[in-house]
C-alpha positions in Angstrom: 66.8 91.9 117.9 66.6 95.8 118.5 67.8 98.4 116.2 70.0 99.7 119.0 71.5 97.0 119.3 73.5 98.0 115.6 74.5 101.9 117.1 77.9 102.8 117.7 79.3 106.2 117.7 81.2 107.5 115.1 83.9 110.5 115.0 83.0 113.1 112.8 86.3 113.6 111.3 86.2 109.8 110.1 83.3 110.4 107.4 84.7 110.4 104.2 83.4 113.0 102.2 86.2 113.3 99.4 87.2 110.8 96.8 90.7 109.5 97.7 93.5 110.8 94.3 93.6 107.3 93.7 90.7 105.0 93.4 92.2 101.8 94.4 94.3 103.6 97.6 91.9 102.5 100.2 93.0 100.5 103.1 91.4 97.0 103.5 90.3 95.9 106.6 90.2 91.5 106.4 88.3 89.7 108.6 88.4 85.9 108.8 85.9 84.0 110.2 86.8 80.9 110.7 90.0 82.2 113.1 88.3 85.5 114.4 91.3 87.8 113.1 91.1 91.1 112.1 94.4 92.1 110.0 95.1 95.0 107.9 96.0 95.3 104.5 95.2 97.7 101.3 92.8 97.3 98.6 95.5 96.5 96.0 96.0 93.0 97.6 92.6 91.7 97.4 94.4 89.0 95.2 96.4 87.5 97.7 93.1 86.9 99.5 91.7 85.1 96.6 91.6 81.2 95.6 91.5 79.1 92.8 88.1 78.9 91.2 86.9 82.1 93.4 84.5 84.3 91.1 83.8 87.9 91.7 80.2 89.2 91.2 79.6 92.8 90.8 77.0 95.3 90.3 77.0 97.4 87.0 74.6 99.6 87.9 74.9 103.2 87.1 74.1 106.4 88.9 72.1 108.8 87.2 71.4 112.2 88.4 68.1 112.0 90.7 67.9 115.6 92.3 66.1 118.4 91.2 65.4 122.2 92.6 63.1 123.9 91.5 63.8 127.6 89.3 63.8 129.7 92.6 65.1 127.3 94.6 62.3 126.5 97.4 61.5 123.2 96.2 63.7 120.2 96.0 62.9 116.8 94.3 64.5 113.5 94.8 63.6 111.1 91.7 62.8 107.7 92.9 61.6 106.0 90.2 60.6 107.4 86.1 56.9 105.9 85.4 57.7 107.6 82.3 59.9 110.5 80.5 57.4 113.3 82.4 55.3 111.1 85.2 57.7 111.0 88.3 57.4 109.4 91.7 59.5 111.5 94.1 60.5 112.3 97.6 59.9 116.1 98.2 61.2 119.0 100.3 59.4 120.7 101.7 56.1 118.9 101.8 54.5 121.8 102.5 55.0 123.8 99.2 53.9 120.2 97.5 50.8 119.1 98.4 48.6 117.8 95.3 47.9 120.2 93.2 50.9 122.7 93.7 53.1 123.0 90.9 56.9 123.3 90.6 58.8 124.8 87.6 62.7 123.2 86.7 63.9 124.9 83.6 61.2 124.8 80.9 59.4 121.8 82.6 56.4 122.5 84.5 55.0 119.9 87.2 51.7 119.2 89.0 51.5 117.0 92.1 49.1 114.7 90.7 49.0 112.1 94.0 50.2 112.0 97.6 51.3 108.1 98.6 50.8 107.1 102.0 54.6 107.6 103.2 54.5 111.1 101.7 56.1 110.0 98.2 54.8 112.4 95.7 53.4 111.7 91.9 54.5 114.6 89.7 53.6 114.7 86.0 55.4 117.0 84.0 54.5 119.1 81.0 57.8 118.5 79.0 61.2 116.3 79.9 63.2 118.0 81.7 66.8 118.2 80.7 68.8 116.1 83.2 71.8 116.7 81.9 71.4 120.4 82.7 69.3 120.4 86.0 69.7 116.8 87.1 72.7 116.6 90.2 73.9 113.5 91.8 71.6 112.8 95.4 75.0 112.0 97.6 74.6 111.0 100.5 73.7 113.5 103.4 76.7 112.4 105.9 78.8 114.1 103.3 77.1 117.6 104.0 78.5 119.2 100.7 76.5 119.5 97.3 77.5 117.5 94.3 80.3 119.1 92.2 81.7 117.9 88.3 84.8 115.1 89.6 81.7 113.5 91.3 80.3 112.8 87.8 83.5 110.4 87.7 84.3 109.1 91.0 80.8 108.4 92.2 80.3 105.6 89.4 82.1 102.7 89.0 84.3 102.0 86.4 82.2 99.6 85.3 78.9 101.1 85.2 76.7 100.5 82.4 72.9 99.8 83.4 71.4 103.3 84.2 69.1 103.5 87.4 70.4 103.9 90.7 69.9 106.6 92.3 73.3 105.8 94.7 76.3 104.2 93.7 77.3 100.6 95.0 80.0 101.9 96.9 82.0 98.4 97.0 83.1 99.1 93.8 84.1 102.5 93.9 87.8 100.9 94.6 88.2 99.1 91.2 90.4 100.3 88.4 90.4 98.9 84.8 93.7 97.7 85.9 92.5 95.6 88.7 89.0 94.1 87.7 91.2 92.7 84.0 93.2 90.6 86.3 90.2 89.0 88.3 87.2 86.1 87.4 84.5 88.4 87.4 80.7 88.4 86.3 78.3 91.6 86.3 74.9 91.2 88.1 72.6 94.2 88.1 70.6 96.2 90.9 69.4 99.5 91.0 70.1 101.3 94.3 67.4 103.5 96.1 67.2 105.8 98.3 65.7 103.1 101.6 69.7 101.4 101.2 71.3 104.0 103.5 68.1 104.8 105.6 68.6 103.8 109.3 66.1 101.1 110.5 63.7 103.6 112.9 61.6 101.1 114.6 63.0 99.4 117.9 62.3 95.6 116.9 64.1 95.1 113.5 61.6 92.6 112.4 59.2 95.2 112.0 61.5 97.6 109.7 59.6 97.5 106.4 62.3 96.9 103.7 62.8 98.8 100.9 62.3 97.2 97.1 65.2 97.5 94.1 64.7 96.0 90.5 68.0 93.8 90.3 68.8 91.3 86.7 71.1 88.1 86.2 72.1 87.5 83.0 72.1 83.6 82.0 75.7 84.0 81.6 76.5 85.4 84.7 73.9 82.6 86.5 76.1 80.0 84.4 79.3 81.2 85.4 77.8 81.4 89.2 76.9 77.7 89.6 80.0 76.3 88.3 82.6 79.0 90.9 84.0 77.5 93.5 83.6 80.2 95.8 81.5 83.6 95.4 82.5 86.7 96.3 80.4 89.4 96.4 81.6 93.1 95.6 79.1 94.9 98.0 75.9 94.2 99.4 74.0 94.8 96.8 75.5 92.0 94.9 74.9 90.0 98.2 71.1 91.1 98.4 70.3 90.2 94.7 72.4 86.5 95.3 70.8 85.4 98.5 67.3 86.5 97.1 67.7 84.3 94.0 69.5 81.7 95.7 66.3 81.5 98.3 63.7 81.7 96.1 65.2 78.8 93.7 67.7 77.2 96.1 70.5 78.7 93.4 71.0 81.4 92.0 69.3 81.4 88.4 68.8 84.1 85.5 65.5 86.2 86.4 65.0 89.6 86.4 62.3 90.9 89.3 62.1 93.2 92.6 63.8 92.0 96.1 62.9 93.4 99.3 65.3 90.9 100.9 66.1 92.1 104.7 69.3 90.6 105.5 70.1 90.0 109.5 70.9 88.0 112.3 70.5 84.8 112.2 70.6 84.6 108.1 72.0 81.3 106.9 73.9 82.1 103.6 72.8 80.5 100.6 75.0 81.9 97.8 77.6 84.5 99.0 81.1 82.6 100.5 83.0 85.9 100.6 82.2 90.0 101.1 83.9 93.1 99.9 82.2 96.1 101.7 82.5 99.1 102.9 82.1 100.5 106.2 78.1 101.3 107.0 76.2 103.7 108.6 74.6 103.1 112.6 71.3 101.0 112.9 71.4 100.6 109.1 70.0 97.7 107.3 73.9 97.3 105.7 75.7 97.0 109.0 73.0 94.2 110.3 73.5 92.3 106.8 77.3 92.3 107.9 76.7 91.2 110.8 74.9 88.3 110.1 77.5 87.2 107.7 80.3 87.7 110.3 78.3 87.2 113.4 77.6 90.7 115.9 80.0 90.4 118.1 83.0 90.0 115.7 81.9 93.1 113.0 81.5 95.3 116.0 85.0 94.3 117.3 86.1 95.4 113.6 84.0 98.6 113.8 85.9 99.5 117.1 89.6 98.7 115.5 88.6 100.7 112.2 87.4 103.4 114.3 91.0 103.2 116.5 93.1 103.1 113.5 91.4 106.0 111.9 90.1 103.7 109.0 88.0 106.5 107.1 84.1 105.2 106.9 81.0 105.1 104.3 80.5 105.5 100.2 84.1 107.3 99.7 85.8 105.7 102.3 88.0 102.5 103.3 86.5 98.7 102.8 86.1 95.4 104.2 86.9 91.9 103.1 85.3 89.5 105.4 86.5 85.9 104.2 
């Protein structure tokens, strides 16, 4: 399949780039399956869509604050992954200023491009910590054009975040209140979201996109409670990615901590997930192809095209999708 073949065009004005007052105020688009329907509905009655012996699975990662300027503001740093407290592999801006080598200064820390990996990741080591509580903001998306600000601190988490690491939030459960989840059969799995999530797929031929890796854990509780559900359903496509990885590596899903590079898309045969709550994803992204070969092409892009009509608003802050 080509990457083109996932591109539709999206209204500016539909982008969601503010939180909604109330978490759980989103709209809820429902797609069935089985009958082809698309029907509308709001988050709040995600009950109603639920059966006996149905068990929710979500992701309790937690956001941390992954970008970094430098003192005099030339040099930006995007955090992907912490070898240790003051050894840092990042993505840099601009590449030019960063070559190995050059330093950069954030507050008292100073920083030495030690390495330059092959798709222009950089390896920084550090003199000192760097206070990231102080210089550390959150890396939101760039479709939000706007820099991070203090509600974001609150609103792009979860309520149930816990396990620190992602460097984006799993945006399927921005909609949950403490309210909402207490009322549900749910289980926590774990996966750490990076940066390659939201990138668009660039090559034409999606079987030659080179997938990203995340470090995801399931807990021997939540593995138990798993097997013995009647039906999964999985709060995001995280939750989906870490599911059908485990459940195609052991033909179940088991408790085992590791890396997936799991690439999703038409034609996928489902091994774990019965049920998705999403949101709505970017153009030629990896997201929208894992949709789509959970509700088949033809009938997500029918969706897109009615959420689009009806002014549904799109992305990390915006509207979701149950596809049952």
């Amino acid at each position: 399949m080509l990457a083109s073949d996932f591109d539709y065009k999206l209204p500016p004005e539909l982008i969601a780039s503010e939180p909604l007052a109330d978490r759980a105020a989103s709209r809820m688009m429902v797609v069935d399956r089985a009958t082809q329907s698309i029907t509308h509905h709001h988050f709040t009655d995600l009950k109603s869509f639920l059966r006996e012996g149905d068990l929710l699975v979500l992701n309790d990662t937690r956001v941390v604050p992954a970008r970094f300027f430098s003192n005099d503001g030339s040099k930006e740093l995007l955090r992907l992954k912490a070898m240790s407290p003051t050894v840092w592999r990042c993505m840099v801006k601009p590449g030019k200023k960063l070559r190995v080598g050059n330093q950069i200064e954030i507050g008292d820390a100073r920083g030495v491009v030690m390495d330059v990996f092959d798709n222009g990741d950089r390896l920084i080591e550090f003199n000192c910590e760097i206070d990231e509580s102080r210089h550390g903001h959150l890396a939101l998306p760039p479709y939000m054009k706007r820099e991070d600000k203090e509600s974001d601190k609150e609103r792009y988490q979860t309520v149930f975040a816990k396990q620190e690491g992602s460097i984006a939030a799993p945006t399927a459960g921005l909609h949950f209140t403490p309210e909402i989840l207490h009322d549900l059969p749910h289980v926590f799995i774990t996966l750490h979201v990076g940066v390659g999530t939201f990138q668009p797929v660039k090559v034409e031929r999606i079987e030659d996109h080179v997938m990203h890796s995340e470090s995801y854990e399931v807990s021997e509780d939540a593995a138990g409670k798993i097997q013995s559900a009647k039906r999964i359903v999985a709060i995001g496509t995280t939750v989906a990615r870490v599911l059908e990885s485990v459940a195609r590596r052991h033909g179940k899903v088991v408790a085992e901590s590791g890396d997936t590079d799991i690439f999703i898309h038409p034609p996928h045969e489902f091994r774990a997930v019965d049920v998705l709550l999403t949101n709505f994803h970017l153009p030629k992204s990896t997201l929208l192809m894992l949709v789509s070969a959970l509700a088949g092409k033809e009938l997500m892009f029918r969706a897109y095209e009615e959420a689009i009509c009806k002014n549904y608003r799109f992305y990390s802050y915006g509207d979701c999708m149950l596809l049952v």
